[in-house]
ZAFI-767384 format. One record per atom (N, C-alpha, C, O): x, y, z; atom name; residue in one letter. Coordinates in steps of 0.2 Angstrom, whole numbers, plus 2048, in hexadecimal, padded with zeros to 3 digits. Layout:
# residues N
+-----+-----+-----+-------+--------+
|   x |   y |   z | atome | residu |
+-----+-----+-----+-------+--------+
|   X |   Y |   Z |    CA |      A |
...
+-----+-----+-----+-------+--------+
//
This chain:
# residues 29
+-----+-----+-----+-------+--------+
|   x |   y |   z | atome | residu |
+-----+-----+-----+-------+--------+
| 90A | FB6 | FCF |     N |      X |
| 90E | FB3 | FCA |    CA |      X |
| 90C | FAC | FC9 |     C |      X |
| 90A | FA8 | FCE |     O |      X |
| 90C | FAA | FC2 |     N |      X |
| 909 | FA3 | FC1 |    CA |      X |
| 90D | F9F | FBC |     C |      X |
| 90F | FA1 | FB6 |     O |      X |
| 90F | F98 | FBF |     N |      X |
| 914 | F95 | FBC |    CA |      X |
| 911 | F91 | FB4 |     C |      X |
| 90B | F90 | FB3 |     O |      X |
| 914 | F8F | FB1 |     N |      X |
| 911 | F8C | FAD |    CA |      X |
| 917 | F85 | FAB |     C |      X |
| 91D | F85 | FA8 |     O |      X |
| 914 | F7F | FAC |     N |      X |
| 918 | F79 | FAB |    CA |      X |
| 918 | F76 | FA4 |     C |      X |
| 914 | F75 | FA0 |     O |      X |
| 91E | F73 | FA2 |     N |      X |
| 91F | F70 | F98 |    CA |      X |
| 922 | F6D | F98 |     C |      X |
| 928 | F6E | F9A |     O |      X |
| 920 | F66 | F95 |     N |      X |
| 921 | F60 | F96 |    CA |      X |
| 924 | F62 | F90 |     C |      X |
| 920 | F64 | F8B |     O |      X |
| 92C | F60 | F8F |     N |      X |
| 92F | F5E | F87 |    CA |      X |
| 931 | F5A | F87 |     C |      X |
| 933 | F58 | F8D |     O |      X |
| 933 | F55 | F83 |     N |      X |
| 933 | F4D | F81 |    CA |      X |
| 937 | F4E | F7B |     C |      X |
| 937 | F52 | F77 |     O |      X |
| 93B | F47 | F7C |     N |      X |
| 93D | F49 | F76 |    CA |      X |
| 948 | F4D | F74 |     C |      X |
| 94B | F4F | F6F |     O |      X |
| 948 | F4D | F7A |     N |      X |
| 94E | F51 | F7C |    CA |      X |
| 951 | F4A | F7E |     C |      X |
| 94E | F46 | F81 |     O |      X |
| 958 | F49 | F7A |     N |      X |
| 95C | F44 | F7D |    CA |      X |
| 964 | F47 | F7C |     C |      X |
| 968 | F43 | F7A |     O |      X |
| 967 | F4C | F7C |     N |      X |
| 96B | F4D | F7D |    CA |      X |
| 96F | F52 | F83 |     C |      X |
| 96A | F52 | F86 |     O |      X |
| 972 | F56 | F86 |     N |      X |
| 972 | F58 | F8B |    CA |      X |
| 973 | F62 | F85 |     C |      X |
| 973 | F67 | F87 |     O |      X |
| 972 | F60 | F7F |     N |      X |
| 975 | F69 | F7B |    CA |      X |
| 96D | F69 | F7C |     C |      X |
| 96A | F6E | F7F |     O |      X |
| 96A | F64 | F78 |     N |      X |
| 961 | F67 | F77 |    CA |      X |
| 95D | F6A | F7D |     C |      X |
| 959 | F6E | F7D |     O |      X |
| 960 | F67 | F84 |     N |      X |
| 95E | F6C | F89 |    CA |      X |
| 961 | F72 | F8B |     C |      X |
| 95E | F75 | F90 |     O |      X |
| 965 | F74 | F8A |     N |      X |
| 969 | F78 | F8A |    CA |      X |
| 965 | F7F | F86 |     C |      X |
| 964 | F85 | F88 |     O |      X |
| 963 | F7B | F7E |     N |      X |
| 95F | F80 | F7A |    CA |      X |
| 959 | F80 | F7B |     C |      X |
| 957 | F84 | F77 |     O |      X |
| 956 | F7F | F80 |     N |      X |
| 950 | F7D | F82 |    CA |      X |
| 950 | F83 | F85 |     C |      X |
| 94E | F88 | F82 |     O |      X |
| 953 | F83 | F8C |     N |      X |
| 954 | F85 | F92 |    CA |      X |
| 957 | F8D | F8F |     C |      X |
| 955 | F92 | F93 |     O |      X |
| 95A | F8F | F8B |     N |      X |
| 95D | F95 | F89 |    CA |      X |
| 958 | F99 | F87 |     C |      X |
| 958 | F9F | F88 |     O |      X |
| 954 | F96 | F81 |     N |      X |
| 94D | F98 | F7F |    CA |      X |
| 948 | F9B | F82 |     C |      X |
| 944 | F9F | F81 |     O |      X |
| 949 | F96 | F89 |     N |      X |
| 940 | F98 | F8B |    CA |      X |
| 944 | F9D | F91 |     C |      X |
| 941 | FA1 | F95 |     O |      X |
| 94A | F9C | F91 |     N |      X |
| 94A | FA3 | F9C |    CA |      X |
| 94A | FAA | F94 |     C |      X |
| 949 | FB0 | F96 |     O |      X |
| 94B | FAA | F8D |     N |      X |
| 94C | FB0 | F8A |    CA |      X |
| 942 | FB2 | F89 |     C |      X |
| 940 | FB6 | F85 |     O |      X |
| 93D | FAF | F8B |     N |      X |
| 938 | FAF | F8C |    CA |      X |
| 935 | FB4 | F92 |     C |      X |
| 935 | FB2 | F98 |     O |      X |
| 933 | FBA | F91 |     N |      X |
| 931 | FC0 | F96 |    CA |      X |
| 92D | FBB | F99 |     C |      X |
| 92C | FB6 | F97 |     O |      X |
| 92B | FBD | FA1 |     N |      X |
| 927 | FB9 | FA5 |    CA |      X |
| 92B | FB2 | FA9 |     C |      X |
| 928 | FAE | FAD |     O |      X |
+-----+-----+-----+-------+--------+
//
């Protein structure tokens, strides 16, 4: 199994990580 790390920038409120975060776990792997 191999991780992969991603720098986002640019995120200043607590909803945009939220959308962030909900996007990528709906990503296979």
């Amino acid at each position: 199994m191999s991780n992969i790390n991603l720098k986002i920038t640019g995120m200043t409120c607590e909803h945009c990580v939220r959308a962030v975060t909900k996007a990528l776990e709906g990503v296979p792997g």
